[in-house]
Structures are given as structure tokens and as C-alpha cells.
N, C-alpha and C positions, 0 to 999 in steps of 0.2 A: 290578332291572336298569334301568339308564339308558336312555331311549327315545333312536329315531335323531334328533331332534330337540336332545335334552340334550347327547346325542355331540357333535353336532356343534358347539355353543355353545360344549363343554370344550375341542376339538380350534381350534377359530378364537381362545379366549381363551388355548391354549398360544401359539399361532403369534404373536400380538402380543406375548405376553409375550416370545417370543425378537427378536422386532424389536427392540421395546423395548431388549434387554439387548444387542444386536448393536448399535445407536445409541448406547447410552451406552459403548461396551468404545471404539466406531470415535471418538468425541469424544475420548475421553481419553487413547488413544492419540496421536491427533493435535495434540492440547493440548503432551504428553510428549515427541513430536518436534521440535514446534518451541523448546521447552526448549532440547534436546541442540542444534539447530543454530544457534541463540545463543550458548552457551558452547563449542561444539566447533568449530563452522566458521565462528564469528564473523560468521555471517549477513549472508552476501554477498549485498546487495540491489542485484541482479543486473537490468537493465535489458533484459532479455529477450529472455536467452540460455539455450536447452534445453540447452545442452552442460554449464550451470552448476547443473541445476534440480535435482541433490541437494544444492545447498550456497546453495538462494538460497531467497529471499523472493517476488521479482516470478517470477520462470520458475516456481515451487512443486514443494514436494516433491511426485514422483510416486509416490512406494514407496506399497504399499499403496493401490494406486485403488482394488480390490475393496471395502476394508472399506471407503472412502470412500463408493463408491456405494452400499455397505447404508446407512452414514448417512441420515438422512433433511437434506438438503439448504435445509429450509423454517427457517425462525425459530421461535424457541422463545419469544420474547418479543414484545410489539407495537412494530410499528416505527413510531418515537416522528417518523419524515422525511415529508414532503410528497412527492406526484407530481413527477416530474421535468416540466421546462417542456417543452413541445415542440419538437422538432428533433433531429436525428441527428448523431451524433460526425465529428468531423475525419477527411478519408481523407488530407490532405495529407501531403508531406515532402519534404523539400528534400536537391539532394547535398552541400551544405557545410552548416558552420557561419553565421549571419548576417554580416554585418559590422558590428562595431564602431560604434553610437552612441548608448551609454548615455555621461553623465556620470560617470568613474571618482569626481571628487570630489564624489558626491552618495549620499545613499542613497533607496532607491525603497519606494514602501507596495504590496503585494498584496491584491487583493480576490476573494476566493473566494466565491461566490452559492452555494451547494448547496441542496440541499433540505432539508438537517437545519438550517440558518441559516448568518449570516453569519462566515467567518473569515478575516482581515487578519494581514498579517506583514510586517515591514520587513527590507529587503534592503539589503546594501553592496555596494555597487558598486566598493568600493576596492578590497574586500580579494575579491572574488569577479565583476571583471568580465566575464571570461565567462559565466557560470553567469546572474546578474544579468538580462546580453545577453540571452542567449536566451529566458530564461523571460519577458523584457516585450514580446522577438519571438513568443513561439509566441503566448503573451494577447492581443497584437495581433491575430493569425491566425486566433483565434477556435478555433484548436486543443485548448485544454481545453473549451471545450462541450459541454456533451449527454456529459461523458464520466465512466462512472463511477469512483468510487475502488472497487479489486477488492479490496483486503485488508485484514486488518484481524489484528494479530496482538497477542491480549492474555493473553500467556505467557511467561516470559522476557524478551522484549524489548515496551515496547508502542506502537504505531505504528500509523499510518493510512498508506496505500499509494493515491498517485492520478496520473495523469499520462499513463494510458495511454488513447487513444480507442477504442482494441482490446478495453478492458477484461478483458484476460487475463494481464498483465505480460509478454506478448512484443511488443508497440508499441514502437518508436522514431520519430523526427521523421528519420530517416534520414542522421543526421549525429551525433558523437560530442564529448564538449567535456573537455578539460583540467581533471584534479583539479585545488581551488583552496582555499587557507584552512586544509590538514589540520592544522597546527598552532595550530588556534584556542586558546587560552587558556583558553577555558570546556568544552573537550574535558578534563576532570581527570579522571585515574583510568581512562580509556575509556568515562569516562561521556556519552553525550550529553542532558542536563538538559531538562526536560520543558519545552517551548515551540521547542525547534530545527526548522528546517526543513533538508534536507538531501537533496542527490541522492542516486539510485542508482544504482547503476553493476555492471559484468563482472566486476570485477575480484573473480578467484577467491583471493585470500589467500596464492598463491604467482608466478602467472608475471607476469614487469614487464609482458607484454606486452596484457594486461588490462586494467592502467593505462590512465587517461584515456578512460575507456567510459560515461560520462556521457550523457546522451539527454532524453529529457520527465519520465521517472515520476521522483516526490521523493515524501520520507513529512515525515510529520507529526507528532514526539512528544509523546505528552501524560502520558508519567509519564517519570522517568527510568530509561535503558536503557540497559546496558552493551555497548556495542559496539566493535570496533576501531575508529580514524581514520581508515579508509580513505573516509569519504563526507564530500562539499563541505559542510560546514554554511555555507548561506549567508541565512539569514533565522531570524526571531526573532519569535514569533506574539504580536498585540498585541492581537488579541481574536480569540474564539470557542473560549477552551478549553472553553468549558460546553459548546458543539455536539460538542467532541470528546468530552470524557468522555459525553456522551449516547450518541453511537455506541458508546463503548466498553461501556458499558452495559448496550446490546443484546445486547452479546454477538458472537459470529462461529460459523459453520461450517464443512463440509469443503465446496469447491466440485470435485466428482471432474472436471470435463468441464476446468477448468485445473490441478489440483494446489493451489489456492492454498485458505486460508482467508477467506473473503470476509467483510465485515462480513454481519449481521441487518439493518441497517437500510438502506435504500434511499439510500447515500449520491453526489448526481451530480451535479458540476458545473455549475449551469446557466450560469453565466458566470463570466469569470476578465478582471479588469483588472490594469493596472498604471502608475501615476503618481507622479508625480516627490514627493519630499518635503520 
């Protein structure tokens, strides 16, 4: 007969083993769902709106928090990113749009500081000046700093998700901006081609009035992803695809306290420029 000693050693080695199997069921599940709402709801990346959150990326799937929270929420792999610098995320927001004083006939360079290294992207201003606008207005503002990218989805569609100081994908800069460029020409097939950078937006795939719900959060492709044209592709990443696939790398999990799948890796704007090109 088994001493109360050995009992218990068998009874604590069940118990991890059903964590264990409850972690890998709740991962893969959630792997599987964001599949289906790639190809089914065309993964409306939703600038953070819960009204949208079964059919978006930034507001996050909520079904299933339960099994979420059994997830174990920690990394699985070593996170390959530096300490974020010090200082605390933007609380600002403004009730309009900026005003207009980019150079329409110019294109502009982005510089992203994170903690996983540095990534650059050139923007047009011709064919995306609002979008342009704002994003060298909010870098101005100091609004991306200190702010983490919250998701990270490497399923179906694969992308890096950043822009919110919130770091929950319900953040907005408090003003919304006019779809722009949907008919880009390197948009083929609904593909959008791994190096695009591209808003997120409301816009739930049926009502117009969703349209032009654009805000701070933009993702970042680094393989190519099939998605509808509904988001501004407005920049073209000139370097730091190795940061990204690095993070991708890591991996992502379930983040139960937003819905969203967050990267592994500690990814966090420490600074964000923007100059002329």
C-alpha cells in the first residue's frame, strides 16, 4: 500500500498533469480561433471597439475567457527583448483629427526604438495623407512611448499589433481618420505582403457606417496574410524584419484580462520618430 506521502506526490503529479493538458487544449483552441476569424470574419482589426470584439483582433476574442484563464499566461520560450526604457505610456487625446502639415509630395521614414531592436518604415504621404498626418503628429507627441505592442497573432493571419498606450487594443488618440490607399495595387488577391504596415480600424465588414474608424493602433506584417482591403496600407518596413520575426518566434499566448493574444516577448515602444525623406 502506497504511504500518505506517495499519495500525495501521485495525486499533485495528476493535478499538473491536467493543467498541463488544460494549457495545451486552452492554446490550441485559441491558435484554431483565430484561424476561423481570419477567414470567416476577415479579421476586423478593430481599433477598440468591444461592440466588435467577436470579430476583431485589437478589442480580442472574448469567448472562452475561462479556458483562457486556465492557460498559463507566462512564456514558454525566453524572451529574446530588453527592459523597456523608463517612463509611462501616453494618457493624451485630442477631439479632432490634426491639421494638415505633412508634405502630400513627399514620403516620410518611421522609426520605431523597441526593445526587441530597431524597425523603420517609409510612408506616403500622397497616396495616404491623412493617415501619414497623424502618425508623424501622434510621434511628435510622444504618444507611442513607453507603449506596448499587445498582440501578436501567428495563425492564420501573422502580424504584430502596436499603437495603443492602453495596451489593451481599446486605446484611441480620440479622433478617427478617413480610410485611404484601399485600392493599393500590391493589395493582390487580399493578400497583404509581408513588410506592409497598415491601420486598424471598426470597421465591422458589413455596416458603412464603421467606415473611416481609423485611430493610433496599426500592425505590422511580417509574413504574408490574407485579409480583406479594408485597412490603410500606408507604409513599407525598410528594416527590422529580423526584430519582427524574432518576436514571432517567441511565440504568443492567451491574454484572459483583454481577450487578445499578446506576443511572449516583452515587445515596447521605447520611442517612435518621424522625418521627412
Amino acid at each position: 500500500m502506497a504511504s500518505k506521502d506517495q499519495r500525495r506526490r501521485q495525486l499533485a503529479r495528476q493535478k499538473y498533469e491536467r493543467q498541463q493538458q488544460r494549457r495545451t487544449d486552452s492554446t490550441r483552441r485559441t491558435k484554431r480561433r483565430n484561424v476561423v476569424i481570419a477567414g470567416v470574419v476577415a479579421v476586423v482589426l478593430a481599433a477598440g471597439a468591444t461592440a466588435y470584439a467577436s470579430a476583431s483582433l485589437i478589442g480580442g476574442d472574448r469567448a472562452d475567457t475561462s479556458d483562457q484563464a486556465a492557460a498559463s499566461p507566462s512564456p514558454t520560450a525566453a524572451d529574446p527583448c530588453a527592459r523597456p526604457a523608463k517612463g509611462s505610456p501616453s494618457t493624451k487625446t485630442w477631439s479632432k483629427e490634426p491639421a494638415m502639415t505633412v508634405d502630400a509630395s513627399a514620403s516620410y521614414t518611421a522609426e520605431l526604438a523597441t526593445t526587441c531592436g530597431r524597425i523603420t518604415f517609409t510612408m506616403d504621404a500622397g497616396k495616404t495623407p491623412h493617415t501619414v498626418n497623424s502618425f508623424a503628429f501622434l510621434a511628435g507627441q510622444g504618444y507611442f512611448d513607453h507603449s506596448r505592442c499587445h498582440r501578436l497573432v501567428d495563425a492564420g493571419i501573422y502580424v504584430l499589433q502596436c499603437g495603443d498606450p492602453k495596451g489593451t487594443g481599446q486605446g484611441t488618440p480620440g479622433y478617427t481618420l478617413p480610410d485611404e490607399n484601399l485600392k493599393d495595387p500590391r493589395i493582390k488577391g487580399n493578400v497583404y505582403p509581408a513588410g506592409t504596415v497598415a491601420m486598424a480600424n471598426r470597421y465591422d465588414g458589413q455596416d458603412p457606417k464603421t467606415r473611416n474608424s481609423g485611430g493610433s493602433q496599426f500592425f505590422l506584417v511580417y509574413k504574408d496574410s490574407q485579409l480583406p482591403p479594408n485597412y490603410t496600407p500606408f507604409g513599407r518596413i525598410t528594416g527590422g524584419m529580423d526584430v519582427l520575426k524574432k518576436i514571432a518566434a517567441a511565440g504568443s499566448h492567451p491574454d484572459p484580462a483583454t481577450g487578445n493574444t499578446a506576443p511572449n516577448a516583452t515587445v515596447v515602444i521605447n520611442g517612435a520618430s518621424v522625418r521627412k525623406s
